[in-house]
C-alpha positions as CSV (number, residue, x, y, z in Angstrom):
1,X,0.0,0.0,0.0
2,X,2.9,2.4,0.4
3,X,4.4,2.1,-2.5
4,X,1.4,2.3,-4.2
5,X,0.9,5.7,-2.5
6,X,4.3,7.0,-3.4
7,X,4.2,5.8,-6.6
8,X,1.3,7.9,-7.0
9,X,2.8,10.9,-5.4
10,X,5.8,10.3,-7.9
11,X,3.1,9.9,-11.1
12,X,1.5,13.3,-10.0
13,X,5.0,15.3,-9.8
14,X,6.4,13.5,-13.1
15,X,3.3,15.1,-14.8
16,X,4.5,18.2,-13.7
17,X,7.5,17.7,-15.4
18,X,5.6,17.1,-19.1
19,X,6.0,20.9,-20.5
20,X,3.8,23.2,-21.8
21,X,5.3,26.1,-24.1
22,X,6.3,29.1,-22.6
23,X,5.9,32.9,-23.3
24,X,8.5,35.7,-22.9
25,X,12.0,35.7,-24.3
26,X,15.0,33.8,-22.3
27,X,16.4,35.0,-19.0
28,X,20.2,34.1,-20.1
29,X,21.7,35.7,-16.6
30,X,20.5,32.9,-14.9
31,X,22.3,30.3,-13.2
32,X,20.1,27.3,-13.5
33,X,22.3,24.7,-11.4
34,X,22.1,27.3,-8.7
35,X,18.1,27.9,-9.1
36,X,17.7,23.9,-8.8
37,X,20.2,23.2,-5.8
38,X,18.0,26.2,-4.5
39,X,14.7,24.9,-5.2
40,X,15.4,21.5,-4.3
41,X,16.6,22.9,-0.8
42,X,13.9,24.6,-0.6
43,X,11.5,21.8,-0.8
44,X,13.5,19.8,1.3
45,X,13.2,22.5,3.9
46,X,9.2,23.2,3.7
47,X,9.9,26.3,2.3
48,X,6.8,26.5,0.2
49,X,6.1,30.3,0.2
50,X,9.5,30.6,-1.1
51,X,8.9,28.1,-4.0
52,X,5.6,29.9,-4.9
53,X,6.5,33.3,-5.1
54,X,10.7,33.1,-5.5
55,X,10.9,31.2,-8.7
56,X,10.1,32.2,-12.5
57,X,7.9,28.7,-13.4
58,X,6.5,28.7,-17.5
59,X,2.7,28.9,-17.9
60,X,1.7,25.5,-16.6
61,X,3.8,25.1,-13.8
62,X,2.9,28.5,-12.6
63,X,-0.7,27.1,-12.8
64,X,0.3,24.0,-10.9
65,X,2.4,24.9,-7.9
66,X,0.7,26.1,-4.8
67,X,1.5,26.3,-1.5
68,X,-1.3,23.4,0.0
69,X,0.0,21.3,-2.8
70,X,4.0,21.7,-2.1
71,X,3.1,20.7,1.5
72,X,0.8,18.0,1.0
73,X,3.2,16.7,-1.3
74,X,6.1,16.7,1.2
75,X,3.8,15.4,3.8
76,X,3.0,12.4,1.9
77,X,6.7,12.2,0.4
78,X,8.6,12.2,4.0
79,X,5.6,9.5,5.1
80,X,6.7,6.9,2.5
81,X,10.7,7.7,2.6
82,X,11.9,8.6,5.9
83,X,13.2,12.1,6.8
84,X,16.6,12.9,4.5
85,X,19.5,11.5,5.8
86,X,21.9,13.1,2.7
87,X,21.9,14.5,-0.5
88,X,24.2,14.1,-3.3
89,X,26.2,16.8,-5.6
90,X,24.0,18.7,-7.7
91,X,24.4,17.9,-11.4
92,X,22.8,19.4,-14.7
93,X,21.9,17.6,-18.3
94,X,20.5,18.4,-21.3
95,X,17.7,16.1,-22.8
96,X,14.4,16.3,-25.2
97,X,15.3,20.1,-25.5
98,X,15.2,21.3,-21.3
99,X,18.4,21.2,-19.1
100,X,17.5,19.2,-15.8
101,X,19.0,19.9,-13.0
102,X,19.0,17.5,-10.2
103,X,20.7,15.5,-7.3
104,X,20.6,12.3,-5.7
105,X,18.5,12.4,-2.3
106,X,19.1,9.7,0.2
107,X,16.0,9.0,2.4
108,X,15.6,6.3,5.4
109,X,14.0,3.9,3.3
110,X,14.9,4.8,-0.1
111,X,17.4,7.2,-2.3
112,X,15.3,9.6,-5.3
113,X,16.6,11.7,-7.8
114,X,15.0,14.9,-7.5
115,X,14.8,16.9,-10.9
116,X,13.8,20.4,-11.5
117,X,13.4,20.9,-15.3
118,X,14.0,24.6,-17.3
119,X,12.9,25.0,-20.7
120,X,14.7,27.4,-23.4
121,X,13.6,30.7,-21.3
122,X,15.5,29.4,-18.3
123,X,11.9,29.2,-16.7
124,X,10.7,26.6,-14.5
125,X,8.7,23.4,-16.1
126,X,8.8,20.7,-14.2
127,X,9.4,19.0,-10.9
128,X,9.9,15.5,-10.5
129,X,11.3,12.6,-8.4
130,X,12.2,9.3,-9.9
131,X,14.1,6.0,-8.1
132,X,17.9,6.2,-7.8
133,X,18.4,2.5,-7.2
């Protein structure tokens, strides 16, 4: 039943991370590997006011991201894998046309990638976790 919830949780964030187009031209001043290791820090420390309001998300993740929904996700994240015991270097790729950045979170019970996705104006467009193992 657990990992039925979490994979659940997981299915609902990986959505997130399937893009819809952006407006606006590119931000190229910013430093995405620091924005991720930020928002993934941010996360991992409930700072969900932060996340709404400090971040430039595209059109749909803008929609998406709310404060009751950050929590709730934690909440039921933590439930399922243990309170983080430590977290990898952050690292950054290039795939399908976004840059991921992202890092390898150990948990008590289980070790996640955690992914934060930018599209070609440097915005925000997805959040995801996936298994590290």
């Amino acid at each position: 039943m657990k990992k039925k919830i979490l994979l659940i949780v997981l299915a609902v964030l990986i959505s997130l991370a399937f893009f819809a187009c952006s407006s606006s031209g590119a931000n190229t001043n910013v430093n995405i590997k620091e924005v991720g290791q930020n928002y993934i820090n941010d996360f991992l420390n409930n700072n969900f006011d932060n996340m709404v309001s400090g971040y430039n998300y595209d059109s749909a993740m803008k929609k998406a991201i709310t404060k009751d929904f950050l929590k709730q996700t934690y909440d039921t994240v933590i439930a399922q894998t243990g309170k983080v015991v430590s977290q990898g270097e952050i690292q950054q790729k290039t795939q399908s046309g976004y840059e991921f950045v992202y890092k390898v979170v150990t948990f008590e019970n289980v070790k996640l990638t955690v992914n934060v996705a930018f599209d070609k104006n440097n915005k925000i467009a997805g959040f995801s976790f996936q298994s590290a193992e």
